[in-house]
C-alpha positions, 0 to 999 in steps of 0.5 A: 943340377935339376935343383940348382935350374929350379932354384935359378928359374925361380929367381929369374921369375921373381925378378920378372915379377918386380920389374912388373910391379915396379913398372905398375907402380911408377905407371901410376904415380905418374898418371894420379898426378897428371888426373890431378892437374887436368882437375884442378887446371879445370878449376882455375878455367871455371873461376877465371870465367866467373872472375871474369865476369863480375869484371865485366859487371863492375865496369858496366855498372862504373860506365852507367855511372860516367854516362848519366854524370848524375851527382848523387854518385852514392846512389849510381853506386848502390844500383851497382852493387845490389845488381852484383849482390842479386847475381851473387845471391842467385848464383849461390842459392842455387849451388846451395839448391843442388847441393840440398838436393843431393844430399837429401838424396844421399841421406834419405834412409830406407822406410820402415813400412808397416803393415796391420793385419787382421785374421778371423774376421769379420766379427763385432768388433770389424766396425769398430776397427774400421772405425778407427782406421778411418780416424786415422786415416790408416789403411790395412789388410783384413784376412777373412773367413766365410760369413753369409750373414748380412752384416759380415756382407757388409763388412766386406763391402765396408772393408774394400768400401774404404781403401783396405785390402782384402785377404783371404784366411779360409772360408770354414776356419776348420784346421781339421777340415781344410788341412786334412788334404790338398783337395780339402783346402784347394775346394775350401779357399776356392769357394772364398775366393768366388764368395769375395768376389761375388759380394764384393767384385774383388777377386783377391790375390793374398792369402793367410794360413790358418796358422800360418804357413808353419803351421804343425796341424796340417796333414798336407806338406805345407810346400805343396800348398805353397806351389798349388798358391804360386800355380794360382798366381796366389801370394801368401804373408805370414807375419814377424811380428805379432802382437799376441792378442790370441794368447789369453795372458795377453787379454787387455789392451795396455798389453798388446800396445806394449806388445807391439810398440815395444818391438817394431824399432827393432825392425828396420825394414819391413814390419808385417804385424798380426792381430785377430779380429774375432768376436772376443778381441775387444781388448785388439780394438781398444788398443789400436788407438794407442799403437797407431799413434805410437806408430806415427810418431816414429820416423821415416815409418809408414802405415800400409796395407798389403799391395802386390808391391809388398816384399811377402813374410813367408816362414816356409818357402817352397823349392 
């Protein structure tokens, strides 16, 4: 008996179920096609009224032609008519002005920004790479170290002079130094920070590992580096993609510009690339030339320095 109510039971909630569905259904058959005929009951209203007044148009131009009692008729009728051509042009042109604008607004795609970074800086080759920069109008980061010469001053100076931004790297460079404690690397980057600032009056707020932030030198868990940074209202980038100039197979300049070129449309997005601006990377500087352009001529890609706006490329995140 138990069996036979449940079976009963679940008969009756299925029919339930149907007459639900089954008024669902006819619910919305009949209000898609009512929202149909209001639509297009407001299309006939819009077309009525244009209708209408290129009507009324005409007649106004057949009345001037009645009253002027002008026989060159042919001309009378050829104002008309350019009148109503005017009105027709301008209506259309601008339907067709909103309806560029829409779609361009629609198939605009997302910009490929990317950003040229330099690390271990300045050195000999800093002028020339500025040099460049310059030609090309192109403005990019520069991650530097601690140099008290009175030439690397004046490439710091050059290097915010010129609209670039200014990073910090570290200020000795010395992996076994800097990371051999937090306190080590806190004394090391803030004594750049204050040197920066005073050469330059700019107080900077990126910052690059030496190594970058996976490093497999520091003695110190890089996630506590990471939040001492974020306690400082610090932002770290590391990089994807490098352009391998601190590897010495990839000495020569055609080779870095194939290094980059070669993968940066793999990218859709954001392009955070790596250089060295060291004493010995002649090669970096003489190919940048060749990948600036190569850069230029992709589509809806721009060149950037870092700015607060610039989503980070961070290899390790701290919790």
């Amino acid at each position: 008996m138990s069996g036979e109510r449940n079976r009963t039971d679940t008969r009756k909630k299925r029919v339930r179920f149907l007459k639900r569905l089954i008024l669902l259904l006819t619910a919305l058959a009949i209000l898609i096609p009512t929202i149909l005929v209001f639509y297009l009951l407001i299309k006939v209203k819009v077309l009525e009224e244009q209708v209408s007044i290129l009507q009324q148009t005409l007649q106004a131009g057949a009345e001037t032609i009645q009253e002027t009692g002008q026989t060159d008729d042919a001309n009378v009728i050829k104002e008309t008519e350019h009148f109503v051509e005017a009105e027709s042009t301008e209506a259309v042109a601008t339907s067709q002005e909103d309806t560029k604008s829409v779609m361009e607004s629609q198939e605009t795609g997302p910009v490929r920004e990317i950003y040229l970074t330099f690390d271990d800086g300045p050195s000999k080759n800093t002028a020339r790479i500025l040099d460049i920069l310059k030609k090309y109008q192109v403005k990019a980061t520069f991650f530097v170290v601690g140099k008290e010469d009175d030439a690397s001053i004046l490439l710091y100076k050059r290097i915010v002079n010129e609209g670039h931004t200014l990073g910090m790297h570290s200020y000795s460079h010395d992996y076994n130094e800097i990371y051999a404690s937090k306190e080590n690397y806190i004394t090391d980057l803030t004594k750049l920070r204050d040197y920066l600032y005073e050469v330059t009056g700019v107080r900077s707020q990126y910052v690059r590992f030496p190594g970058g932030s996976s490093n497999q030198v520091s003695k110190v868990e890089m996630k506590e580096l990471i939040k001492y940074l974020a306690e400082e209202e610090l932002v770290y980038y590391d990089w994807n993609l490098s352009s391998k100039d601190a590897d010495q197979r990839n000495s020569k300049a055609d080779t870095i510009q194939n290094n980059c070129l070669s993968q940066i449309e793999d990218y859709s997005k954001e392009v955070i690339l790596l250089f060295h601006d060291g004493p010995d990377k002649e090669a970096t500087a003489e190919a940048l030339p060749g990948i600036i352009e190569g850069i230029l001529k992709l589509e809806d890609t721009k060149l950037m320095a870092i700015t607060q706006d610039t989503q980070p490329v961070q290899h390790v995140i701290a919790n």
